[in-house]
PDB file of N, CA, C and O in Angstrom:
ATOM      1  N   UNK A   1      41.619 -17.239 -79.295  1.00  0.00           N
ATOM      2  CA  UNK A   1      40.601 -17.520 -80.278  1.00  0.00           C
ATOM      3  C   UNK A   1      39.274 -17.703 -79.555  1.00  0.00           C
ATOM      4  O   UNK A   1      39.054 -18.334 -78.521  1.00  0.00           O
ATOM      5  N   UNK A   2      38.761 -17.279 -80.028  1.00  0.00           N
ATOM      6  CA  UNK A   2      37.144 -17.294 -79.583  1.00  0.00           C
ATOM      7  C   UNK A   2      36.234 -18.328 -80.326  1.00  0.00           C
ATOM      8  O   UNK A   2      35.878 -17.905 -81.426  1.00  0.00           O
ATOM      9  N   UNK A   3      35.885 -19.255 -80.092  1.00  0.00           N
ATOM     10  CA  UNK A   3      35.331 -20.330 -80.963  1.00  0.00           C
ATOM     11  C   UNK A   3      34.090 -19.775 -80.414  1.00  0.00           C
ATOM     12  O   UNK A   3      33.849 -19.253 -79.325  1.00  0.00           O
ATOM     13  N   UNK A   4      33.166 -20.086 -81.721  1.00  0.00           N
ATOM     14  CA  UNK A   4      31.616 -19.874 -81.809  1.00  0.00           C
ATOM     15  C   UNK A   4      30.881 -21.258 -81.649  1.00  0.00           C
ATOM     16  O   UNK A   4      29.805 -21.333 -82.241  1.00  0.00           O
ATOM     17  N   UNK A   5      31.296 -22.370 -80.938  1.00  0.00           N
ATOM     18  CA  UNK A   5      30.538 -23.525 -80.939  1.00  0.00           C
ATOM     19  C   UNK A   5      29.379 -23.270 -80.150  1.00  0.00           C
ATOM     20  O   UNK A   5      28.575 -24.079 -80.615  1.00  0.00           O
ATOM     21  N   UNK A   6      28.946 -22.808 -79.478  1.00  0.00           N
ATOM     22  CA  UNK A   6      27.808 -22.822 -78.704  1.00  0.00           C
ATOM     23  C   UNK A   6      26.870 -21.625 -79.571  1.00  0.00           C
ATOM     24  O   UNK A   6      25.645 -21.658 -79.457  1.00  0.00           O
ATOM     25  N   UNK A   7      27.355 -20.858 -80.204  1.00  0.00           N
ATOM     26  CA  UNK A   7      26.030 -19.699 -81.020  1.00  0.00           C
ATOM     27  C   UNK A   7      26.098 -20.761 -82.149  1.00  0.00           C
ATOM     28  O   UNK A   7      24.928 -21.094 -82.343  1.00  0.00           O
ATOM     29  N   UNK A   8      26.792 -21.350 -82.863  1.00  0.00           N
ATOM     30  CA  UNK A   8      26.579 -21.979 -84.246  1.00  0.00           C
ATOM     31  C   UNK A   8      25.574 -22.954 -83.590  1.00  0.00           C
ATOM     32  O   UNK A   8      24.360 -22.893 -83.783  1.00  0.00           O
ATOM     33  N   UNK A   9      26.198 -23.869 -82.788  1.00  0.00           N
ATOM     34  CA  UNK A   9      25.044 -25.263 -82.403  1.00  0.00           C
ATOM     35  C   UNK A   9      23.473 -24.400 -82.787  1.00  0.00           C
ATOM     36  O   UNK A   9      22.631 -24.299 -83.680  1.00  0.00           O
ATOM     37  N   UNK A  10      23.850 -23.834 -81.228  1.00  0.00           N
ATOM     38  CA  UNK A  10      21.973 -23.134 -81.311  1.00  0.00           C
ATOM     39  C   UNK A  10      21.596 -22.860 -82.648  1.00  0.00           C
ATOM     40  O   UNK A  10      20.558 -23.384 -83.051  1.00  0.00           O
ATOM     41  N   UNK A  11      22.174 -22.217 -83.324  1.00  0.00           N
ATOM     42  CA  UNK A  11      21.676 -21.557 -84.805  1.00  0.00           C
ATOM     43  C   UNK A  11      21.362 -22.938 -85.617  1.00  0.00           C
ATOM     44  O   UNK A  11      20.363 -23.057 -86.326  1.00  0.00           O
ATOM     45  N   UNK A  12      21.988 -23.604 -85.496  1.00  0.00           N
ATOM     46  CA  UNK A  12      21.332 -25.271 -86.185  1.00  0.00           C
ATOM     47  C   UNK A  12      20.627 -26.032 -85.911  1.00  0.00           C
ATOM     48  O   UNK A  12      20.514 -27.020 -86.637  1.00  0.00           O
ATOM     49  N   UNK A  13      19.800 -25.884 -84.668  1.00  0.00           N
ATOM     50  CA  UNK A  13      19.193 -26.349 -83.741  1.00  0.00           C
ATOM     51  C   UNK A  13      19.197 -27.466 -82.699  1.00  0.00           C
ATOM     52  O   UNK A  13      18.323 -28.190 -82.221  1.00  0.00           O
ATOM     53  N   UNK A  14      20.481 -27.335 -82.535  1.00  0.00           N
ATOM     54  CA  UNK A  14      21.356 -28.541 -81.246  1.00  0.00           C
ATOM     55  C   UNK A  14      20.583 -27.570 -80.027  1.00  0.00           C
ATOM     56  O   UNK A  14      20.574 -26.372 -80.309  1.00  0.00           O
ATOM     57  N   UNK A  15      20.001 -27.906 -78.841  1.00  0.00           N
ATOM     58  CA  UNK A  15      19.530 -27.085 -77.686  1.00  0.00           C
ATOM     59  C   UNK A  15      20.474 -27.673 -76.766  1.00  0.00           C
ATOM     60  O   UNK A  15      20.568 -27.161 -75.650  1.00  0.00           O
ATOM     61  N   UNK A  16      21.198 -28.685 -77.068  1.00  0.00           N
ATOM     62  CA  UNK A  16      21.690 -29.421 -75.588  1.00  0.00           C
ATOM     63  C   UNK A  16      23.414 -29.838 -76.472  1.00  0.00           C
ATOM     64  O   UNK A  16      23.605 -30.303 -77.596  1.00  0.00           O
ATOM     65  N   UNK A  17      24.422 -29.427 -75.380  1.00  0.00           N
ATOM     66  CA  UNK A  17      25.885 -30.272 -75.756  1.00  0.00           C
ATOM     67  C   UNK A  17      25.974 -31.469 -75.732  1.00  0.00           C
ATOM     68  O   UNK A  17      26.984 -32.082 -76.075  1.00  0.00           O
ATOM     69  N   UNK A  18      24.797 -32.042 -75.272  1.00  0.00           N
ATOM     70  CA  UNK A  18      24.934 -33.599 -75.239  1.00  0.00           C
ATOM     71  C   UNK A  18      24.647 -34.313 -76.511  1.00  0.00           C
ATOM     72  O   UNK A  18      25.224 -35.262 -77.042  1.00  0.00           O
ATOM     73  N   UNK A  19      23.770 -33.726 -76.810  1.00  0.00           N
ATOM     74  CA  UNK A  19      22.845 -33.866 -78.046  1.00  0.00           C
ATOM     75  C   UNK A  19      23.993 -34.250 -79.157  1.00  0.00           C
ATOM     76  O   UNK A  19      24.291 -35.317 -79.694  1.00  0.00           O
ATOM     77  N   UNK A  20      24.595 -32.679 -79.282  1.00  0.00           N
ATOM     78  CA  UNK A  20      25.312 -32.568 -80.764  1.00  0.00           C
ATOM     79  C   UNK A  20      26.589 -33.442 -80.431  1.00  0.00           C
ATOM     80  O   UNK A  20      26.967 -33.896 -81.511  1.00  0.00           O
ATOM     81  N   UNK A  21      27.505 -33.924 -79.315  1.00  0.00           N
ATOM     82  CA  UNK A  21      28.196 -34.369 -79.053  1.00  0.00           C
ATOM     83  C   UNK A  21      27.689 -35.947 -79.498  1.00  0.00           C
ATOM     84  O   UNK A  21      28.635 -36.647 -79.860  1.00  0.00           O
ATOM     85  N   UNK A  22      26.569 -36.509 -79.524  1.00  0.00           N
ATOM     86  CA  UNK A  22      26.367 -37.548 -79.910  1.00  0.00           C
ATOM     87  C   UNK A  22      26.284 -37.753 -81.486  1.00  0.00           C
ATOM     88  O   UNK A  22      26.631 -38.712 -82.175  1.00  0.00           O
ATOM     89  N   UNK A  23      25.781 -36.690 -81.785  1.00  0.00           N
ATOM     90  CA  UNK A  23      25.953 -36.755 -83.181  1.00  0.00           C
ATOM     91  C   UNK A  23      27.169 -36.592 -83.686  1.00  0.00           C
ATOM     92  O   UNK A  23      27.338 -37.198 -84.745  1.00  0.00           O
ATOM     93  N   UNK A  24      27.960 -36.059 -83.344  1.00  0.00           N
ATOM     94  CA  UNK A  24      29.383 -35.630 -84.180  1.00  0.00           C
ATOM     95  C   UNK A  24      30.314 -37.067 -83.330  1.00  0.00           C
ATOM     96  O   UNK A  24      31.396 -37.261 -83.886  1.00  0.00           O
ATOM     97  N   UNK A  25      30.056 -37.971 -82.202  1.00  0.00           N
ATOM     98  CA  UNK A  25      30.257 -39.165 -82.123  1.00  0.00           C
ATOM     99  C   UNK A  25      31.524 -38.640 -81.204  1.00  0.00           C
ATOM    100  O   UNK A  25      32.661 -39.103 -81.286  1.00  0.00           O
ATOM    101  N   UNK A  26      31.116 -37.601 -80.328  1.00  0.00           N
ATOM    102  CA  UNK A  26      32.472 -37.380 -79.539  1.00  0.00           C
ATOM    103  C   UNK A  26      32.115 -37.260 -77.988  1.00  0.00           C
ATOM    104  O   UNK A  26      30.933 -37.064 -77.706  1.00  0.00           O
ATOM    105  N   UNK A  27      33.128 -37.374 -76.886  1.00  0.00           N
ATOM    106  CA  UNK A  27      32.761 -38.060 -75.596  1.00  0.00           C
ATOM    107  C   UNK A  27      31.926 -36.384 -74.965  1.00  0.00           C
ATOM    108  O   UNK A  27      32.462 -35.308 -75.227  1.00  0.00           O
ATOM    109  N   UNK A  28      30.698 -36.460 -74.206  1.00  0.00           N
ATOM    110  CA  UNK A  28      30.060 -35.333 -74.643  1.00  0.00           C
ATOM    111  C   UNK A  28      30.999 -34.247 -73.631  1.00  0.00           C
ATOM    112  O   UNK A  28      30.802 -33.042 -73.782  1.00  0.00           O
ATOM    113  N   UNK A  29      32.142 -34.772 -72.479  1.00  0.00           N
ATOM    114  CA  UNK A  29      32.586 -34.353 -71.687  1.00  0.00           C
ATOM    115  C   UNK A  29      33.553 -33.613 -72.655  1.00  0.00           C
ATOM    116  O   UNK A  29      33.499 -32.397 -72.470  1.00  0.00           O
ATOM    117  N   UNK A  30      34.547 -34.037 -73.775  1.00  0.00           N
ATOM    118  CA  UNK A  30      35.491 -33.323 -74.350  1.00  0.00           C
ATOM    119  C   UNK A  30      34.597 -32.495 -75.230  1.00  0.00           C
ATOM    120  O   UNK A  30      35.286 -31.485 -75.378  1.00  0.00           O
ATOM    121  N   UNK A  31      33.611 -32.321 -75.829  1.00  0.00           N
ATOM    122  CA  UNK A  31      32.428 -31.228 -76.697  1.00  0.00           C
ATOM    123  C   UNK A  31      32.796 -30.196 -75.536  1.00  0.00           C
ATOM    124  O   UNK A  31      33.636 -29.296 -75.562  1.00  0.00           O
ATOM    125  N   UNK A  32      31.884 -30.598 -74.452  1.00  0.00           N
ATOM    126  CA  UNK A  32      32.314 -28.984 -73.579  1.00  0.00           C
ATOM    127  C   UNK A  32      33.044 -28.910 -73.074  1.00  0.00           C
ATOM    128  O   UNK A  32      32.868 -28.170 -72.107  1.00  0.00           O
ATOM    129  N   UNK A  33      34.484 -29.540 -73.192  1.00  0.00           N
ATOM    130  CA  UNK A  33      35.729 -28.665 -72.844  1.00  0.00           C
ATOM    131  C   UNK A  33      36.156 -27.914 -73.996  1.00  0.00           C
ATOM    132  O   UNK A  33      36.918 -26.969 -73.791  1.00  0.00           O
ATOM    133  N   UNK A  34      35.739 -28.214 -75.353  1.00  0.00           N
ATOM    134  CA  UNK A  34      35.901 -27.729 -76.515  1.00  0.00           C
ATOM    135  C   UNK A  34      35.146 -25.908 -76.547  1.00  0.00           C
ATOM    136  O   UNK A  34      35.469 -24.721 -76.584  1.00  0.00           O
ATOM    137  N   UNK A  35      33.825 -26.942 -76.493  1.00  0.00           N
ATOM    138  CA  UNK A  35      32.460 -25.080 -76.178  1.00  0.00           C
ATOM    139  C   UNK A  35      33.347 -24.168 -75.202  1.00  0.00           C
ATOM    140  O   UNK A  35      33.448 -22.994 -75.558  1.00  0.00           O
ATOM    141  N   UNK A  36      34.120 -24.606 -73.815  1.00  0.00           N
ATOM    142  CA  UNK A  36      34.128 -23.812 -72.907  1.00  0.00           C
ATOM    143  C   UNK A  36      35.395 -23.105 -73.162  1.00  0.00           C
ATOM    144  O   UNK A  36      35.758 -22.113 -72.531  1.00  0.00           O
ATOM    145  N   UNK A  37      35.997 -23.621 -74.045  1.00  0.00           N
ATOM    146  CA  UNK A  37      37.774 -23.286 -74.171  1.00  0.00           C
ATOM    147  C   UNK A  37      38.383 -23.481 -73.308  1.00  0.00           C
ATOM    148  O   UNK A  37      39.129 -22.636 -72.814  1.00  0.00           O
ATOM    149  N   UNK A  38      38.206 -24.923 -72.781  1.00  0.00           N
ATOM    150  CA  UNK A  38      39.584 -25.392 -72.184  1.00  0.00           C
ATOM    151  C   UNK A  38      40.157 -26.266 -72.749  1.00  0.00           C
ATOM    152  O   UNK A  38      41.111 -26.595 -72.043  1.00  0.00           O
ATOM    153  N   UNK A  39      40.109 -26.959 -73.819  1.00  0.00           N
ATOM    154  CA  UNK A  39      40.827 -27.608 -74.469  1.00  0.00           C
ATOM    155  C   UNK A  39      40.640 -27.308 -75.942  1.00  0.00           C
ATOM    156  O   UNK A  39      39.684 -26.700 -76.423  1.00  0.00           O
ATOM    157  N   UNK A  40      41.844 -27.892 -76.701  1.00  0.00           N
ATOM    158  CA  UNK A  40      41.126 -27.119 -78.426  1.00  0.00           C
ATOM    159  C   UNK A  40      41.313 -28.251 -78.905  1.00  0.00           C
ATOM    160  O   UNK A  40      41.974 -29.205 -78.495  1.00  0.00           O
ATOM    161  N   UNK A  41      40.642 -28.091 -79.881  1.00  0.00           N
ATOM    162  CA  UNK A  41      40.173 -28.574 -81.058  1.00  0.00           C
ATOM    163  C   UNK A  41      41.143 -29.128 -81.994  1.00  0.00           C
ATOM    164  O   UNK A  41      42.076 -28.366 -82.249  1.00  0.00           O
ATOM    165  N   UNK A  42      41.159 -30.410 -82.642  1.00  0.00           N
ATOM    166  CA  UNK A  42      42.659 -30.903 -83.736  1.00  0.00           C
ATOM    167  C   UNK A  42      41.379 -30.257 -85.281  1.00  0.00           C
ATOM    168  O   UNK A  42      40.191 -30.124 -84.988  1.00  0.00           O
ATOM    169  N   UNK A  43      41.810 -29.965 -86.645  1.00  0.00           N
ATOM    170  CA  UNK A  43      41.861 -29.265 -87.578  1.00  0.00           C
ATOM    171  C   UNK A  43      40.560 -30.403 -87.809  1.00  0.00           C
ATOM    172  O   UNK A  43      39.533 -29.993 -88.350  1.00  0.00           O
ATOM    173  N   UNK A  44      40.671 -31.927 -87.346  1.00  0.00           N
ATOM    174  CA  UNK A  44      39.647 -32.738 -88.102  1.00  0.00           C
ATOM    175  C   UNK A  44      39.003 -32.941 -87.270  1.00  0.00           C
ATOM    176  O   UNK A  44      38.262 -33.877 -87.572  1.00  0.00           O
ATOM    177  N   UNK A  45      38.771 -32.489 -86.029  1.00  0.00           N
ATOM    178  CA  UNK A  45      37.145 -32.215 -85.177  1.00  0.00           C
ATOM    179  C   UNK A  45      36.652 -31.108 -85.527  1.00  0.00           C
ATOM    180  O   UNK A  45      35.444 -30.871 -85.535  1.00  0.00           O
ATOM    181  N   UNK A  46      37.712 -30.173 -85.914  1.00  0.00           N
ATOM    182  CA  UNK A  46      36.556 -28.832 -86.044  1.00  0.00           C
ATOM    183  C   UNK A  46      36.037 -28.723 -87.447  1.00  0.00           C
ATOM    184  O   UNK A  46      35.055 -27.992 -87.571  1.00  0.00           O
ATOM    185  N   UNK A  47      36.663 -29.510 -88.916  1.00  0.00           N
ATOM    186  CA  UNK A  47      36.106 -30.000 -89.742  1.00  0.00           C
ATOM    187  C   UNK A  47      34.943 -31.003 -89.273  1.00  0.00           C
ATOM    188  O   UNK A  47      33.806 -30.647 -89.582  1.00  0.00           O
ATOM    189  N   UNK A  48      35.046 -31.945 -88.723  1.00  0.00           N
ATOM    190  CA  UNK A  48      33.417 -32.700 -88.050  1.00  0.00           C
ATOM    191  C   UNK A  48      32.628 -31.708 -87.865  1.00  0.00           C
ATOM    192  O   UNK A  48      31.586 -31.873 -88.500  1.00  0.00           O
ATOM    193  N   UNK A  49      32.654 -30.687 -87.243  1.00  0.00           N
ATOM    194  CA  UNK A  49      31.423 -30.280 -86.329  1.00  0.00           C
ATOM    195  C   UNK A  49      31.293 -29.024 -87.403  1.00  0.00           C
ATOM    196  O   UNK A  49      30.154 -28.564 -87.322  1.00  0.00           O
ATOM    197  N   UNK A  50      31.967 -28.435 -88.226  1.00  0.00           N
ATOM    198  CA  UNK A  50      32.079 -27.956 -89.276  1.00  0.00           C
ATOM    199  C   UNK A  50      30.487 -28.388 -90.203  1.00  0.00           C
ATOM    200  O   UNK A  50      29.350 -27.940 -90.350  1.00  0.00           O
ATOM    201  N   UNK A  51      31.307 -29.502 -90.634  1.00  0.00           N
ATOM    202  CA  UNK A  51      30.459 -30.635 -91.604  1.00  0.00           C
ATOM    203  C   UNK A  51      28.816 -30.360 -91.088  1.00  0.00           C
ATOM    204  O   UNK A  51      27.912 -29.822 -91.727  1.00  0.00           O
ATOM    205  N   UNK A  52      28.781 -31.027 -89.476  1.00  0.00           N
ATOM    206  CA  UNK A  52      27.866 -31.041 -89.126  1.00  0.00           C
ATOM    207  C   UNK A  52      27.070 -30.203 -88.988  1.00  0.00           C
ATOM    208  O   UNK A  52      25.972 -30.443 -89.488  1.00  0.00           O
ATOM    209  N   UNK A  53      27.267 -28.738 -88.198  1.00  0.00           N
ATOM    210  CA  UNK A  53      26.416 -27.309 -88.547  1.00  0.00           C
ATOM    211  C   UNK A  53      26.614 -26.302 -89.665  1.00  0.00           C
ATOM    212  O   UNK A  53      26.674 -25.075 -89.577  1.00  0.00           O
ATOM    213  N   UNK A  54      26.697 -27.010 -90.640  1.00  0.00           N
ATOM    214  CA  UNK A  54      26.860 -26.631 -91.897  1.00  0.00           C
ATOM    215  C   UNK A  54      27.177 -25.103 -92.167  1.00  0.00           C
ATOM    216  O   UNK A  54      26.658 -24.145 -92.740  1.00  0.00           O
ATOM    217  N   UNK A  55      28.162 -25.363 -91.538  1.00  0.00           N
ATOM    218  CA  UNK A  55      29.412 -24.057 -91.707  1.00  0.00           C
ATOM    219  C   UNK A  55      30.604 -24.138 -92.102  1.00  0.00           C
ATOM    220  O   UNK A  55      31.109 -25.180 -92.518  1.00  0.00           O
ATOM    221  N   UNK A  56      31.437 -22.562 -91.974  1.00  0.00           N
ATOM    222  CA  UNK A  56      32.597 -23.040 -92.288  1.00  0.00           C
ATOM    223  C   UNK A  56      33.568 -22.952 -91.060  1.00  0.00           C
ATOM    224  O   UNK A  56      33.222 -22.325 -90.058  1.00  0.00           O
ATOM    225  N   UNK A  57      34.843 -23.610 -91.142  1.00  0.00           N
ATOM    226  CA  UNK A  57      35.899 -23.732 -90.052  1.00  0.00           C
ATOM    227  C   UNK A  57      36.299 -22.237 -89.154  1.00  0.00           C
ATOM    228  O   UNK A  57      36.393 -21.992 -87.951  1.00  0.00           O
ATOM    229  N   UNK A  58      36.481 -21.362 -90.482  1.00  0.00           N
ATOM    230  CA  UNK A  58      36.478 -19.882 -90.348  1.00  0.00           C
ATOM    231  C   UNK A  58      34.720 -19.566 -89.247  1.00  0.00           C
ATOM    232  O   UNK A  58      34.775 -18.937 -88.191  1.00  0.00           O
ATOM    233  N   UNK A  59      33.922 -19.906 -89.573  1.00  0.00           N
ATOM    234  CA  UNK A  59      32.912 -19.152 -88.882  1.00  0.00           C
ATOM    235  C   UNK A  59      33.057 -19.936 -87.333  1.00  0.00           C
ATOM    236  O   UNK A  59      32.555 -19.383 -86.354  1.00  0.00           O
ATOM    237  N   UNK A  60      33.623 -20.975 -87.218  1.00  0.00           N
ATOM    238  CA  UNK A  60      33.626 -21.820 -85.637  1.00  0.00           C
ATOM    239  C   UNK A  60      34.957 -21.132 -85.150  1.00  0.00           C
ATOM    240  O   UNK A  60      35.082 -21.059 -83.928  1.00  0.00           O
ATOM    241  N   UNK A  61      35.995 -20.604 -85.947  1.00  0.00           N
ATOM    242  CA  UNK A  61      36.792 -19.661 -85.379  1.00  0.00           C
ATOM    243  C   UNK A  61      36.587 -18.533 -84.841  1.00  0.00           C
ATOM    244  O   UNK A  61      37.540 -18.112 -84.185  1.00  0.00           O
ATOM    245  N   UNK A  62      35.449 -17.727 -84.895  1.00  0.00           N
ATOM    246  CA  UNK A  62      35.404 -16.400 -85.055  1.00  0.00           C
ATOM    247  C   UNK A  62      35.812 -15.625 -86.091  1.00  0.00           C
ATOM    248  O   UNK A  62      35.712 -14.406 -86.231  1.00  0.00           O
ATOM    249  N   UNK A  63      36.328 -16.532 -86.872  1.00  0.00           N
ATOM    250  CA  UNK A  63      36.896 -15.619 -88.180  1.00  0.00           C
ATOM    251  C   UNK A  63      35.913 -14.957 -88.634  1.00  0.00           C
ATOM    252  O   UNK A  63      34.779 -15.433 -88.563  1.00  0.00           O
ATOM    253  N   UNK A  64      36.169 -13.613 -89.242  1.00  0.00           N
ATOM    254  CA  UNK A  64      35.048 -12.723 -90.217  1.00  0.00           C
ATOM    255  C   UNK A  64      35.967 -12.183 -91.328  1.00  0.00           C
ATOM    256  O   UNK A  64      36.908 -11.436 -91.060  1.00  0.00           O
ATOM    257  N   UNK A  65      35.600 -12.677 -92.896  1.00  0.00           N
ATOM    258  CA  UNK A  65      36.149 -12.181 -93.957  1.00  0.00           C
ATOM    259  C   UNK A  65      34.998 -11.580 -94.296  1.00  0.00           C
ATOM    260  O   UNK A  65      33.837 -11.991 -94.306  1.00  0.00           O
ATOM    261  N   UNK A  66      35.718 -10.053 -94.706  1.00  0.00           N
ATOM    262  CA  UNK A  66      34.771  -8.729 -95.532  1.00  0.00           C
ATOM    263  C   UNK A  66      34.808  -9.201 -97.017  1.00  0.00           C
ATOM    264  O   UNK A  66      35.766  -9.651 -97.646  1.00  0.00           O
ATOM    265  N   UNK A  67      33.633  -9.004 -97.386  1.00  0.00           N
ATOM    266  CA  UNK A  67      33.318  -9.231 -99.217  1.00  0.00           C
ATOM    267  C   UNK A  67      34.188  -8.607 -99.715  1.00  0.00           C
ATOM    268  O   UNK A  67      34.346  -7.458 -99.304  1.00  0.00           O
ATOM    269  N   UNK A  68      35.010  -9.087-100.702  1.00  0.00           N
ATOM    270  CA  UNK A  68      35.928  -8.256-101.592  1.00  0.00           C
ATOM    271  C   UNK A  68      35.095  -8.026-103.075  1.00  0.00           C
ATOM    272  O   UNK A  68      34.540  -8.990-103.602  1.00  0.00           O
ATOM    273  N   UNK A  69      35.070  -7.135-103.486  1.00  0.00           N
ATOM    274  CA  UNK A  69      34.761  -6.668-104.923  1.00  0.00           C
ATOM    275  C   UNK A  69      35.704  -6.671-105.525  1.00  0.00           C
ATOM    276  O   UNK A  69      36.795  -6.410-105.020  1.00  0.00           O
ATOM    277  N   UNK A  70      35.485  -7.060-107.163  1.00  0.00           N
ATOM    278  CA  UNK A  70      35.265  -7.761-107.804  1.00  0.00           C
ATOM    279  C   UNK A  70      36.046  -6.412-108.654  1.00  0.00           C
ATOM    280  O   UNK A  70      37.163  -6.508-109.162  1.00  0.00           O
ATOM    281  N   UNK A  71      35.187  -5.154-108.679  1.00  0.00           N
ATOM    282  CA  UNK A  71      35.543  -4.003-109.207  1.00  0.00           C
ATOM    283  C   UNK A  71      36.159  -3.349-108.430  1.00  0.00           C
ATOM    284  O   UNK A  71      35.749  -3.221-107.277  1.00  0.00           O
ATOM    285  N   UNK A  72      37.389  -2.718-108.893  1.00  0.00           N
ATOM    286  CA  UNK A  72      38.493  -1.600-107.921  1.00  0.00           C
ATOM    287  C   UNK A  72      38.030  -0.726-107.946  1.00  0.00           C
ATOM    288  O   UNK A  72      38.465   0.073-107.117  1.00  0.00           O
ATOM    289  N   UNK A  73      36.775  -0.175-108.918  1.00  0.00           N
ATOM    290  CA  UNK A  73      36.273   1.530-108.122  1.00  0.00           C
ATOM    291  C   UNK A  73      35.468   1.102-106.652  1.00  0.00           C
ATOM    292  O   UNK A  73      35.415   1.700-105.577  1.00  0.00           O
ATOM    293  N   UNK A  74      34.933  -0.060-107.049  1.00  0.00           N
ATOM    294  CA  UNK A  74      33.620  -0.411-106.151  1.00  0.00           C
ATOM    295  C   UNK A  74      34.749  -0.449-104.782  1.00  0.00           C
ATOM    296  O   UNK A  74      34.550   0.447-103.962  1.00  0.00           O
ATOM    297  N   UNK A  75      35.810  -1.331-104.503  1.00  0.00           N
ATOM    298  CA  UNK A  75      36.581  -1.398-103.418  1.00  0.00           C
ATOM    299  C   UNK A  75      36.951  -0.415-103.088  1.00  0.00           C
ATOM    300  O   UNK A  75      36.978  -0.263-101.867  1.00  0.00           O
ATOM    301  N   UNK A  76      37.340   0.550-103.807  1.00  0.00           N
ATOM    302  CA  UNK A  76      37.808   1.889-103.353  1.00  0.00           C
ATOM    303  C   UNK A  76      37.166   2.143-102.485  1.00  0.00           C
ATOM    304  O   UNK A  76      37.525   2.004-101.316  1.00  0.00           O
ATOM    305  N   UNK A  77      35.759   2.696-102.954  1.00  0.00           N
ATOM    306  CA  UNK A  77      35.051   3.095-102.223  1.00  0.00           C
ATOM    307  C   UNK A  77      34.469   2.503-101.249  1.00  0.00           C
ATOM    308  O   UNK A  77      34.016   3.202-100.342  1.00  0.00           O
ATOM    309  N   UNK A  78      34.336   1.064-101.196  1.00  0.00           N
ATOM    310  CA  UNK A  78      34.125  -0.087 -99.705  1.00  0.00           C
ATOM    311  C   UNK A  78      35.290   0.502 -98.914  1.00  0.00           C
ATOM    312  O   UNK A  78      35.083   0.234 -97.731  1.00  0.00           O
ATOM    313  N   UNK A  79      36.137   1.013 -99.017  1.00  0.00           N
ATOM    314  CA  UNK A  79      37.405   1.056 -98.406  1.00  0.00           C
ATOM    315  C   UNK A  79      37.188   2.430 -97.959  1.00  0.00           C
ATOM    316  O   UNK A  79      37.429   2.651 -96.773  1.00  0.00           O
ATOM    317  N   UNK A  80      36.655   3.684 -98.905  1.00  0.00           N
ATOM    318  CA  UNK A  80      37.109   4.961 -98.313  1.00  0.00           C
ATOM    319  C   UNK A  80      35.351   4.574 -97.677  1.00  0.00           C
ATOM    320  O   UNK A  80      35.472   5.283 -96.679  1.00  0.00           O
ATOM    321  N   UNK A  81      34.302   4.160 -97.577  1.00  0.00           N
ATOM    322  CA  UNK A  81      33.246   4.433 -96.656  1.00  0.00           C
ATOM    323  C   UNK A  81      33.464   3.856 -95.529  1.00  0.00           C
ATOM    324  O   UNK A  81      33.008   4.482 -94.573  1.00  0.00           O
ATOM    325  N   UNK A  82      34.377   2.195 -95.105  1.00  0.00           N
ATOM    326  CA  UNK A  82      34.841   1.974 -94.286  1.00  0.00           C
ATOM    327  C   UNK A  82      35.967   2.715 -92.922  1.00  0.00           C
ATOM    328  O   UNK A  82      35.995   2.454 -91.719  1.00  0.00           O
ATOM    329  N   UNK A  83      36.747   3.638 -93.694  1.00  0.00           N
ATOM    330  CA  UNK A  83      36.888   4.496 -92.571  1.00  0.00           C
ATOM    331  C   UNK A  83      36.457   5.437 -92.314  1.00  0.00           C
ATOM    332  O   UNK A  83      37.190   6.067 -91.552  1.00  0.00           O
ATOM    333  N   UNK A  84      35.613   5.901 -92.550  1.00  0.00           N
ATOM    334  CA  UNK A  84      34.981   6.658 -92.120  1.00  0.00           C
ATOM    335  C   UNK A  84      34.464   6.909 -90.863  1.00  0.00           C
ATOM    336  O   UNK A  84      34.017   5.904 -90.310  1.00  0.00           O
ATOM    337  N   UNK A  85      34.398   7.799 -90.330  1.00  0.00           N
ATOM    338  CA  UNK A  85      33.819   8.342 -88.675  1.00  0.00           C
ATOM    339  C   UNK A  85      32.517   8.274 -88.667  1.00  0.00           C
ATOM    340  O   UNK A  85      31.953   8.677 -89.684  1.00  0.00           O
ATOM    341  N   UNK A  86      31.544   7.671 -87.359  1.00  0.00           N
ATOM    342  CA  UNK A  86      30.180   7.829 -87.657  1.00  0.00           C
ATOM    343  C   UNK A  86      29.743   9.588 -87.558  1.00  0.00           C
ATOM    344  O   UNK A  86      28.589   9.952 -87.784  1.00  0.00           O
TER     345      UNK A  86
END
């Protein structure tokens, strides 16, 4: 898993791990073993820091969900332009 803690921080405007580690009230040494991926994360720190850069759990995962429509012609065709070759 590829956690996005260090592009989300910046994007919220944390400049420093120390910083946001004080705010989310965690020891700033386990924040960057967290940022660096050497240690992971329990479901209710990454909800904290979640909370805090006002995202979702999925986006501190790396997760990426594609828009689903709504209309099945419209998906169809999200679907047949998606494979497509450039």
């Amino acid at each position: 898993m590829d956690l996005q803690l260090m592009r989300l921080r910046k994007l919220a405007g944390y400049k420093s791990r120390d910083v946001f580690a004080d705010k989310i009230g965690v020891n700033r040494h386990t924040y960057k073993s967290w940022e660096t991926g050497t240690t992971k994360m329990t479901l209710e720190q990454a909800y904290n820091c979640a909370v805090a850069l006002n995202c979702t759990i999925d986006e501190i995962a790396g997760l990426v969900h594609a828009p689903v429509s709504e209309d099945p012609h419209r998906a169809a065709l999200e679907r047949y332009y998606d494979a497509m070759d450039d």
